[in-house]
Rosetta silent file (secondary structure, phi, psi, omega in degrees, C-alpha in Angstrom):
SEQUENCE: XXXXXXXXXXXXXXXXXXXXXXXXXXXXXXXXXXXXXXXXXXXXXXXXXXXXXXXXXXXXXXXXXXXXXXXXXXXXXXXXXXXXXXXXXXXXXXXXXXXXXXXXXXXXXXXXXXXXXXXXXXXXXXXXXXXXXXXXXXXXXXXXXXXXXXXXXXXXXXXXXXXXXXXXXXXXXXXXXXXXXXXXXXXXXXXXXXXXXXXXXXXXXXXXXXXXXXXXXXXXXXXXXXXXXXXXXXXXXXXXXXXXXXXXXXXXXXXXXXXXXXXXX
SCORE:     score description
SCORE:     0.000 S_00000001
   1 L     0.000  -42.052 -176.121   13.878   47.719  -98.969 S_00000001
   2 L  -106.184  -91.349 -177.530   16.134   50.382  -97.449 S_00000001
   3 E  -129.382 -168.214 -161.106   17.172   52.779 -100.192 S_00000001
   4 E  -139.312  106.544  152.909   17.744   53.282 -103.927 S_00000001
   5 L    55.533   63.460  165.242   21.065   54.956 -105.239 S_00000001
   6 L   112.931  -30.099 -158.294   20.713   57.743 -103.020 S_00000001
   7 E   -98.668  159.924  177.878   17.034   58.302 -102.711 S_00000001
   8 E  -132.630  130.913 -166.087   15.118   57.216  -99.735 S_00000001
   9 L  -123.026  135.532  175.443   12.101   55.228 -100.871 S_00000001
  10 L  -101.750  106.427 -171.825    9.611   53.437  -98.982 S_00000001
  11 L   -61.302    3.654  163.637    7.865   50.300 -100.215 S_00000001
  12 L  -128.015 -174.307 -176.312    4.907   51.070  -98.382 S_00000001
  13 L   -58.472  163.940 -172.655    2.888   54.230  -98.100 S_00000001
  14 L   -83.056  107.179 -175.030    4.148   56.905  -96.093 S_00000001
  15 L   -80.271  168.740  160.078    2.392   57.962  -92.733 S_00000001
  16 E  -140.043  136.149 -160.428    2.169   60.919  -90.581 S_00000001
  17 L  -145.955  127.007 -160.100    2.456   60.757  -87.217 S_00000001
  18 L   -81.389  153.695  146.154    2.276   63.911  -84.642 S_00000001
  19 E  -112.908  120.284  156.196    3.940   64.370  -81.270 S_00000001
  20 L    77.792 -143.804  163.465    1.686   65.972  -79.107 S_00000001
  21 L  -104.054   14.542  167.243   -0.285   68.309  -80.954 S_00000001
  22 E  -111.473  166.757 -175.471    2.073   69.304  -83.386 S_00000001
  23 L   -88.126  138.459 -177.796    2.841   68.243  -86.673 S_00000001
  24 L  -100.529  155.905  163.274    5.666   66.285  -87.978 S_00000001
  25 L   -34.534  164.575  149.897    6.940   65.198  -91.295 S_00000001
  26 E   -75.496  145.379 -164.227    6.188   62.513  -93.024 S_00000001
  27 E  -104.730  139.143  176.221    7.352   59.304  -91.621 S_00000001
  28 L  -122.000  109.679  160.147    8.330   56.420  -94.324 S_00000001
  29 L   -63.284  126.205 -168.281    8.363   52.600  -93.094 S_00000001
  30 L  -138.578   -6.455  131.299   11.643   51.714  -94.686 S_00000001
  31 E  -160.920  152.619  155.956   12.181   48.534  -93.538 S_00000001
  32 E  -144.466  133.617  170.924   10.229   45.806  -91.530 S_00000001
  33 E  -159.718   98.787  169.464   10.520   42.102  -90.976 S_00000001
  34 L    32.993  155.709  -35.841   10.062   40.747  -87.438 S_00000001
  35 L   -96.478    7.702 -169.031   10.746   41.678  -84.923 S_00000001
  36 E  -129.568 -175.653 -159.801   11.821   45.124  -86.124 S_00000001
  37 E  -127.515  156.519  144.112   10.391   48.221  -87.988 S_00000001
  38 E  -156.298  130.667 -143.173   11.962   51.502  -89.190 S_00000001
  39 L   -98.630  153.693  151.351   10.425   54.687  -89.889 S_00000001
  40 L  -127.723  157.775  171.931   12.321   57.887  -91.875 S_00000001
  41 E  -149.809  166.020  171.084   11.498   61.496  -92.089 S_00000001
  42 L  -115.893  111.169  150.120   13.577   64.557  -93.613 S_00000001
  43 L  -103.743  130.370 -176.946   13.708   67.811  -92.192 S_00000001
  44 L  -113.329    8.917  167.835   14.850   69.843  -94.167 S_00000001
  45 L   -96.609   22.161  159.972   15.276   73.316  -92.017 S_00000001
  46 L  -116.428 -163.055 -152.691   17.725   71.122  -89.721 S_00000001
  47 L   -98.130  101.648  171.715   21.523   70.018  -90.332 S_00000001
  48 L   -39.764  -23.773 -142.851   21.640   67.966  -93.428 S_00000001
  49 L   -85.213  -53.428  171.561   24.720   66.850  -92.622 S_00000001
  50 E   -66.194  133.864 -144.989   23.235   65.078  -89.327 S_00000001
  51 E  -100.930   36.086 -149.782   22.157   61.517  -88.839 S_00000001
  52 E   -91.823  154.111  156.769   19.725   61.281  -85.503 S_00000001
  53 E  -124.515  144.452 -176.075   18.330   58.056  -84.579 S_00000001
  54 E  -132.688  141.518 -166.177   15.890   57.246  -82.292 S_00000001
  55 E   -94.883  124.010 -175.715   15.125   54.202  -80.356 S_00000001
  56 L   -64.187  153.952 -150.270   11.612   53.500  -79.188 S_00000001
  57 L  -125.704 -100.701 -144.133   10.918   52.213  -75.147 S_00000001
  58 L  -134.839  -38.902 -171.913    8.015   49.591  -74.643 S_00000001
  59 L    95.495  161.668  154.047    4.843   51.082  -75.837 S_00000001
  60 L  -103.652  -13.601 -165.632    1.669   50.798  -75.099 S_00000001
  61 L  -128.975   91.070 -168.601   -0.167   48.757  -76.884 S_00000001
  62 L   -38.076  -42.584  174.843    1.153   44.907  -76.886 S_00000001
  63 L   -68.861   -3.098 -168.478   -0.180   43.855  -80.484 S_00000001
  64 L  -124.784  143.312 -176.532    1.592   46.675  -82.010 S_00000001
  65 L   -68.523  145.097  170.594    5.162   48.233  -82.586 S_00000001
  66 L   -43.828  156.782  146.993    5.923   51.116  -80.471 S_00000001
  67 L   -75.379  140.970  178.135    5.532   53.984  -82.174 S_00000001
  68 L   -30.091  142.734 -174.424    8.429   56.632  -83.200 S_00000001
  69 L  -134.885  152.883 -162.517    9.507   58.936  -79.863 S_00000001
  70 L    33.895   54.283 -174.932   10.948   62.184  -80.175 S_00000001
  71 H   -67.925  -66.568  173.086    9.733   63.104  -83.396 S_00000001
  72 H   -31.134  -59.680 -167.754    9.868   67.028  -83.216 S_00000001
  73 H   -37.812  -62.231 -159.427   13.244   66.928  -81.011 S_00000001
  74 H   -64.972  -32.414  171.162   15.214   64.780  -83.705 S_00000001
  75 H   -61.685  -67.264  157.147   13.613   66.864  -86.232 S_00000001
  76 L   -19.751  -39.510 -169.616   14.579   69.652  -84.984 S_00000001
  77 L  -110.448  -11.157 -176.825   18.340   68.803  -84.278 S_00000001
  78 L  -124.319  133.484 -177.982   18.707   66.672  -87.756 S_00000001
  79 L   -82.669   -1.414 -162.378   18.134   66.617  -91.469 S_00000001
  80 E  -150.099  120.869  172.881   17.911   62.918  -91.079 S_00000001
  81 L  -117.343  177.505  175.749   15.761   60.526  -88.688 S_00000001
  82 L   179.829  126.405 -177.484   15.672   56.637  -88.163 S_00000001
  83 E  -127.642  128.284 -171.466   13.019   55.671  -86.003 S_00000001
  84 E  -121.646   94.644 -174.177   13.575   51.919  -84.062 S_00000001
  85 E  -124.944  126.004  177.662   11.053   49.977  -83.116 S_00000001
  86 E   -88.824  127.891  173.703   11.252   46.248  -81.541 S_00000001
  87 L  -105.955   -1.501  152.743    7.839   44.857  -81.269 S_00000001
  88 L   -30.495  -57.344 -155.647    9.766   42.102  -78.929 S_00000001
  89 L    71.403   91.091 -152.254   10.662   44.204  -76.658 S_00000001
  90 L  -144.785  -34.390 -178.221   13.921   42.780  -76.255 S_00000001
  91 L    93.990   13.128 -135.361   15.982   45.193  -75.230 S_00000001
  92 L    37.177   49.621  175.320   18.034   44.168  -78.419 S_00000001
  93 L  -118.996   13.646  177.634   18.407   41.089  -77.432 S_00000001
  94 L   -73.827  163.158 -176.203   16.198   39.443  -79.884 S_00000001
  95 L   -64.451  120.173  158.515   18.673   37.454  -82.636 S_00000001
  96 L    89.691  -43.595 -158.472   20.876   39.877  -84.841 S_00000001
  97 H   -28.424  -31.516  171.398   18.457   42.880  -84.094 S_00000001
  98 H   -49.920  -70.649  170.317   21.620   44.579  -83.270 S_00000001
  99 H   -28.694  -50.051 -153.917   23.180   43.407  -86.645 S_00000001
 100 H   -70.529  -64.560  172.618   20.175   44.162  -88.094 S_00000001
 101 H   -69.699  -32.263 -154.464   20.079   47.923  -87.124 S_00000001
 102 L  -109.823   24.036  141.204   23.562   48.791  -87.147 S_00000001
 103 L  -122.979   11.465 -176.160   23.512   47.986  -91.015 S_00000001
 104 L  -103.745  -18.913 -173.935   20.299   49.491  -91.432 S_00000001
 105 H  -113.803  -18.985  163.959   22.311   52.876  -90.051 S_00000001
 106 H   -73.731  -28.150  178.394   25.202   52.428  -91.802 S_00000001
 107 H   -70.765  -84.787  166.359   23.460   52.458  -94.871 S_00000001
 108 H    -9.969  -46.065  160.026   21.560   55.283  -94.702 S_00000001
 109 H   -83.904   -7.596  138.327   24.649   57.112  -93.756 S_00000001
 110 H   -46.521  -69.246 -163.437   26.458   56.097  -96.953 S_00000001
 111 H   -86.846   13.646  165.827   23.217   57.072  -99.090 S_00000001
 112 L  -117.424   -7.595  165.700   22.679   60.237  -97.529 S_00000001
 113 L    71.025   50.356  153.663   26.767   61.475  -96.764 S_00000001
 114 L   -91.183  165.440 -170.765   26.238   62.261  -92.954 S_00000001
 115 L  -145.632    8.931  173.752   28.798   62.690  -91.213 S_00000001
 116 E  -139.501  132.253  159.839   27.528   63.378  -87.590 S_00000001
 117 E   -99.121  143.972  140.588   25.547   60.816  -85.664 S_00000001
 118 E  -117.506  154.767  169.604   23.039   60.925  -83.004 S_00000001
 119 E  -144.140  140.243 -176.214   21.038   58.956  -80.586 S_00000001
 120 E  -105.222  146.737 -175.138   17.998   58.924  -78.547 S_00000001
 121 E  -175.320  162.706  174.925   15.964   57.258  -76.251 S_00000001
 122 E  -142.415  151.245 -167.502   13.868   56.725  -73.184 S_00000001
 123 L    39.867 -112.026  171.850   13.750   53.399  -71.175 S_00000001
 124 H   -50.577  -76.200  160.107   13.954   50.165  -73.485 S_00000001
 125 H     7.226  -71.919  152.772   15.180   53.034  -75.607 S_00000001
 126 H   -16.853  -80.040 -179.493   17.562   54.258  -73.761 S_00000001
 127 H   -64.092  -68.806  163.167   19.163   51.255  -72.776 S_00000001
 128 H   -24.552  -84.908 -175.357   19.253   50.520  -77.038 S_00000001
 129 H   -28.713  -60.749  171.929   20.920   54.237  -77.798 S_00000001
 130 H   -24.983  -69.109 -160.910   23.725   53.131  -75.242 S_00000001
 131 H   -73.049  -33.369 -172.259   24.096   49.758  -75.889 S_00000001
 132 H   -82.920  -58.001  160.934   24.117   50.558  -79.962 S_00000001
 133 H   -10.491  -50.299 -158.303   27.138   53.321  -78.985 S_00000001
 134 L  -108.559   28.687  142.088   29.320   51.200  -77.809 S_00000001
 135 L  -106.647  -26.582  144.266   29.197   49.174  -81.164 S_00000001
 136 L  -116.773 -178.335  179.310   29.696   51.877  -83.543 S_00000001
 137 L   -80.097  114.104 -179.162   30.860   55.204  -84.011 S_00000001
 138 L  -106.759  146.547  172.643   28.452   57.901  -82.408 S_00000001
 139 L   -85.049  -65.141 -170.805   28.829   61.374  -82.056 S_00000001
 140 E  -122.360  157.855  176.389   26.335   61.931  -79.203 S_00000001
 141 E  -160.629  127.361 -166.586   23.561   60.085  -76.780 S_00000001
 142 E  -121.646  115.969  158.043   21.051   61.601  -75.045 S_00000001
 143 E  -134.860  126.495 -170.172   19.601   58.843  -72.923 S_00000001
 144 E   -76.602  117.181  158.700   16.679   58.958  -70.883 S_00000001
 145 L    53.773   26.390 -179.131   15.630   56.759  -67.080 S_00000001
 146 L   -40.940  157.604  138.939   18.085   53.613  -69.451 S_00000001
 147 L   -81.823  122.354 -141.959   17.698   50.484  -67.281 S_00000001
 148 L   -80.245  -54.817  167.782   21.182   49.208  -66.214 S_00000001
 149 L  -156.976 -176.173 -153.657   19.800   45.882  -67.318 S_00000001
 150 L  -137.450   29.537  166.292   16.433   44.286  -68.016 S_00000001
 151 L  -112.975  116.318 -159.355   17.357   40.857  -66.131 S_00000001
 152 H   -51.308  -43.978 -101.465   16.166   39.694  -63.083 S_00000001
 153 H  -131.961  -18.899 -165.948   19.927   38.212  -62.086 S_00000001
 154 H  -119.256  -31.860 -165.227   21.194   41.626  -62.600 S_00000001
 155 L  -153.445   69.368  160.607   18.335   44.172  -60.856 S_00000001
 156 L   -64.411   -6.937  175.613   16.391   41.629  -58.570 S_00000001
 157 L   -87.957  -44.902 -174.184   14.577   44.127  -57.009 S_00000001
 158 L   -38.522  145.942  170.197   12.992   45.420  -60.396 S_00000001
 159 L  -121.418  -15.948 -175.252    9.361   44.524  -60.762 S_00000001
 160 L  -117.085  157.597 -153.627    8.302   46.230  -63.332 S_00000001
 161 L    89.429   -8.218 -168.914    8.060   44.944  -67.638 S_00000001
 162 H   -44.164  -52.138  164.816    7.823   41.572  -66.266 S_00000001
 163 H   -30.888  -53.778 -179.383    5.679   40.575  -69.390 S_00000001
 164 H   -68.173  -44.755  178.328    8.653   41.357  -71.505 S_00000001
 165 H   -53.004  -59.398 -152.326   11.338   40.702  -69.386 S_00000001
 166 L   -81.006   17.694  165.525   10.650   36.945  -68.356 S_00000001
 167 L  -127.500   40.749  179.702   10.420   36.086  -72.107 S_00000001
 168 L   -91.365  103.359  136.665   14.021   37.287  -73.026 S_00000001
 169 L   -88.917  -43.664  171.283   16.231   34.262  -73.972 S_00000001
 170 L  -120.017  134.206  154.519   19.088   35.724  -75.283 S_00000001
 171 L   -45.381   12.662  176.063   21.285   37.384  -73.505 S_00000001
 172 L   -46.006  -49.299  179.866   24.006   39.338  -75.847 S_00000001
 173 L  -141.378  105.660  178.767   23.716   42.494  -73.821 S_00000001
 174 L   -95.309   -1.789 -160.970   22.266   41.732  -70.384 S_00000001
 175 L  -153.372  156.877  146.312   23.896   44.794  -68.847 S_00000001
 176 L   -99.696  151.778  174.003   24.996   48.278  -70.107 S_00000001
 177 L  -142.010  121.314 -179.770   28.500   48.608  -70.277 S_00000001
 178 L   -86.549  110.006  173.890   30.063   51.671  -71.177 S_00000001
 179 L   -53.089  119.404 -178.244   33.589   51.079  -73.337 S_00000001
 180 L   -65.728  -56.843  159.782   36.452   53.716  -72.284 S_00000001
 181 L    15.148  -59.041 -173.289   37.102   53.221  -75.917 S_00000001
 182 L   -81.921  100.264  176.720   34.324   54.691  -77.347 S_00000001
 183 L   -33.810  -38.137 -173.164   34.212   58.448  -78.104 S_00000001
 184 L   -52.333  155.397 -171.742   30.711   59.450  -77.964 S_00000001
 185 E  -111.353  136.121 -179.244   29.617   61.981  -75.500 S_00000001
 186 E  -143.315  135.391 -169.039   26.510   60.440  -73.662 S_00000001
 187 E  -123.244  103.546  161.618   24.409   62.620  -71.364 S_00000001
 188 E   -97.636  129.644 -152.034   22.511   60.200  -69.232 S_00000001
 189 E  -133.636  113.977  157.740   19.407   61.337  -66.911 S_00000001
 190 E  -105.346  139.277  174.990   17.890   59.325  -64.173 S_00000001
 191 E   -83.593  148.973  175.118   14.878   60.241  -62.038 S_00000001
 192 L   -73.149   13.515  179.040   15.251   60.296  -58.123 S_00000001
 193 L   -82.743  144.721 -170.328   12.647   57.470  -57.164 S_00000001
 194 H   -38.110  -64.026  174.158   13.648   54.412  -55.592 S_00000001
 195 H   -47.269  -33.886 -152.025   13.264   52.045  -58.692 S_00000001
 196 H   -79.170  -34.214 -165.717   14.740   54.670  -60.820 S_00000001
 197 H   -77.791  -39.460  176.805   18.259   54.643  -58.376 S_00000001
 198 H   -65.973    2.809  138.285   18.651   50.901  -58.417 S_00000001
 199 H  -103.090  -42.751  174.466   19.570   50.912  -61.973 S_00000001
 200 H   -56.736  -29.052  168.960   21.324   54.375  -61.972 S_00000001
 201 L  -104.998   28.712  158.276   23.575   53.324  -59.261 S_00000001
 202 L  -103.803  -43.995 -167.749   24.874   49.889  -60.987 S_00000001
 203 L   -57.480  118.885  146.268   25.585   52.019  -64.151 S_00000001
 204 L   -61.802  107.633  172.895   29.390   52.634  -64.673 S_00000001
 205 L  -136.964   50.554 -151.311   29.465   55.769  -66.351 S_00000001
 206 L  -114.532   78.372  164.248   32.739   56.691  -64.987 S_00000001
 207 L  -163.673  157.405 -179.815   34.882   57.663  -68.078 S_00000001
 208 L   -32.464   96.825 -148.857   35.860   60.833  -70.240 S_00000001
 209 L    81.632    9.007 -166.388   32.631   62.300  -71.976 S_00000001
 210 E  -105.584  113.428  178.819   29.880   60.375  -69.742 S_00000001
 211 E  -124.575  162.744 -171.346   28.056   63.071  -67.606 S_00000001
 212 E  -160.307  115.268 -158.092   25.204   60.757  -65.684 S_00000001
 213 E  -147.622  117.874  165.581   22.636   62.906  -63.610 S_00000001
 214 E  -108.344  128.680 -175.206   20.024   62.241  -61.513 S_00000001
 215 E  -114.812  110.977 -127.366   17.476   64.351  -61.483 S_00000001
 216 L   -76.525  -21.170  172.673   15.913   64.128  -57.972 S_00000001
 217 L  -103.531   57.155  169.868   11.796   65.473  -58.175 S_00000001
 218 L  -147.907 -172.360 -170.908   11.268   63.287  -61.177 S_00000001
 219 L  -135.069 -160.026  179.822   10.549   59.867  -61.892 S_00000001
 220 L   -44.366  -49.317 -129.634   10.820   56.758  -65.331 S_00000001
 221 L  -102.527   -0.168  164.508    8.870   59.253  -67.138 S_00000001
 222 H     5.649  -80.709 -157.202   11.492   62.214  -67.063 S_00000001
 223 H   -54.677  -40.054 -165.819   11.040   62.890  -70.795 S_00000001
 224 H   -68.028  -48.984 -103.294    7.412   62.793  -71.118 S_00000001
 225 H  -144.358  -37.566  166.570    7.409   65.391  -68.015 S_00000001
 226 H   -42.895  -67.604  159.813   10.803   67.344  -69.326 S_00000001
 227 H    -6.143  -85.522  159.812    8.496   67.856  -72.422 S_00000001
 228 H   -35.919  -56.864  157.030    5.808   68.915  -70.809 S_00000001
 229 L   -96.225   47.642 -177.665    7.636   71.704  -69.179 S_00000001
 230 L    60.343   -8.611 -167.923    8.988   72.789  -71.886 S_00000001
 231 H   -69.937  -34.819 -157.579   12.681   71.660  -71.220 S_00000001
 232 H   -48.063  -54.901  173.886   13.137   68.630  -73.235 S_00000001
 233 H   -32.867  -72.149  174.861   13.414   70.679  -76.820 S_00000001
 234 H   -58.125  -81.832 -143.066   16.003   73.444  -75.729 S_00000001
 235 H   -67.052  -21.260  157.688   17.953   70.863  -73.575 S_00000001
 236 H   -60.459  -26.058  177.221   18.327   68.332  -76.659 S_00000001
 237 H   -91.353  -13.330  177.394   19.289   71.175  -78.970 S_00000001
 238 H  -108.369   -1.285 -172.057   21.996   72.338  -76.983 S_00000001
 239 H   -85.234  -47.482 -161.522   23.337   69.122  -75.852 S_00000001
 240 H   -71.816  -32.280  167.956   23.188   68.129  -79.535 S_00000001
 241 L   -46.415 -174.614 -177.195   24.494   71.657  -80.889 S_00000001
 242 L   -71.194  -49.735 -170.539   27.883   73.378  -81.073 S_00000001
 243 L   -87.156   93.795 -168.080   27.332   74.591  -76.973 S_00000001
 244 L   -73.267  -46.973 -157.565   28.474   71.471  -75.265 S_00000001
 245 L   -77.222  -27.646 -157.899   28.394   73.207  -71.983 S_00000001
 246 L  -106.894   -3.511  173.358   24.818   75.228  -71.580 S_00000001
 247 L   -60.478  -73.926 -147.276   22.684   71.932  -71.872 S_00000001
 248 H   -60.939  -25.089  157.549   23.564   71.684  -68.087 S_00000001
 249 H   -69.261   10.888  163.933   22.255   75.037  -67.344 S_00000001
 250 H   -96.346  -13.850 -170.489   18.719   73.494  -68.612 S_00000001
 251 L   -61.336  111.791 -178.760   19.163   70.317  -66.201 S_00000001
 252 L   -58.901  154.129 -168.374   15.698   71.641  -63.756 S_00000001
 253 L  -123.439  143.339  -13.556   17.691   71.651  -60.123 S_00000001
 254 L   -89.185  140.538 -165.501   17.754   70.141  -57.921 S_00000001
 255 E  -110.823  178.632  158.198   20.168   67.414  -59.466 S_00000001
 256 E  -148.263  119.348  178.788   22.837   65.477  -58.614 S_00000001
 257 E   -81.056  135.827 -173.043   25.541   64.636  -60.989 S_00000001
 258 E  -103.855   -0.288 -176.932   26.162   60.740  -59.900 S_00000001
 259 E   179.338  118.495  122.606   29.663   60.717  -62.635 S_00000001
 260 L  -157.732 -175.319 -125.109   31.331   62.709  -64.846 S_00000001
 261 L  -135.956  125.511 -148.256   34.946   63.668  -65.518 S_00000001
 262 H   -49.913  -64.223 -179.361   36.016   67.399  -64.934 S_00000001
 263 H  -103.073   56.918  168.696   35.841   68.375  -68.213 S_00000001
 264 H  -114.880   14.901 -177.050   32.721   67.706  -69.086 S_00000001
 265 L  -111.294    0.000    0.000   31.345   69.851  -66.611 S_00000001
């Protein structure tokens, strides 16, 4: 179902699936069972050594799992994807899905010998990469417009997901909460629009390796529009790279950093 002594095999056929108009690897479904799916690909002109995973945000299309997000990037920064898709929407709060993935990623790094992790995300996504962080050991998280939580009790002003949201029964991680604990360096990006501030300013992201930046002409759709102007690529490769420090000369101005801890600046 996941892999075989080393090899990574997919019981069904493999697909290929583009971002944008360029072409990506082939992607291998490498496990699904309700509510969740996960895709793999190999690059193999990136860092063997590296692990990225990336979590998928809401989708468009209700009968169907999101599709993989940030195929090129992760490709680009990794020798190794894992692509996460909930067709719940849950937020991971459908039963085990956590469980479910965080032995689905453990594995993989046992039958491939990585030794660096990463994680990605936008929205639903987002809020996953985070939330997934602070249960195992990550090197890095680049998370995009996360929602602080996806429960009316927590962000009563939000309005929008309301299909998804109001059919969320359990409640395992109703909030993000960032662990002082935890090691991972997480570069978190908010847009400057009203909805966008009312979960960036309930996030705590006030501890040692947490830089949390709102970036003030953009809106949920940051990535897609980071992309688009060319930014996303270069600013993922250097936050994810050796050069901790020059992702922030890619942050488009005018910003605001809303938290981080001197030297992480």
């Amino acid at each position: 179902m996941l892999v075989d002594r080393g090899n990574v095999i997919a019981e069904k056929s493999a697909c290929r699936i583009g971002q944008g108009s360029r072409q990506s690897a082939a992607l291998q479904i490498v496990y699904e069972e309700w509510p969740l799916r996960v895709w793999y690909s190999s690059a193999g002109s990136a860092d063997s050594r590296a692990l990225a995973v990336s979590f998928s945000s809401i989708g468009h299309v209700h009968e169907e799992y999101p599709p993989p997000e940030f195929v090129g990037t992760c490709q680009a920064v990794a020798g190794h994807v894992l692509y996460v898709s909930d067709i719940s929407r849950s937020w991971l709060n459908a039963h085990d899905l956590h469980g479910r993935v965080q032995a689905i990623i453990e594995r993989f790094q046992q039958e491939l010998r990585t030794d660096r992790l990463f994680f990605i995300g936008t929205s639903m996504g987002a809020f996953s990469a985070v939330v997934m962080s602070q249960l195992m050991t990550v090197d890095k998280v680049l998370s995009f417009s996360p929602q602080y939580s996806p429960m009316y009790r927590h962000v009563p002003e939000e309005r929008r997901w309301r299909r998804y949201r109001k059919l969320l029964r359990n409640h395992k991680f109703p909030t993000i909460c960032i662990n002082s604990s935890r090691a991972a360096d997480l570069l978190v990006l908010h847009g400057g629009t009203d909805d966008e501030l009312v979960h960036a300013k309930r996030l705590d992201a006030r501890r040692a390796g947490v830089v949390h930046i709102e970036l003030q002409l953009y809106n949920h759709n940051l990535a897609a529009q980071l992309k688009a102007e060319g930014i996303l690529l270069p600013l993922a490769t250097a936050f994810f790279g050796a050069d901790n420090q020059k992702y922030l000369e890619l942050v488009p101005r005018p910003y605001s950093i809303l938290s981080a801890s001197p030297n992480d600046l």
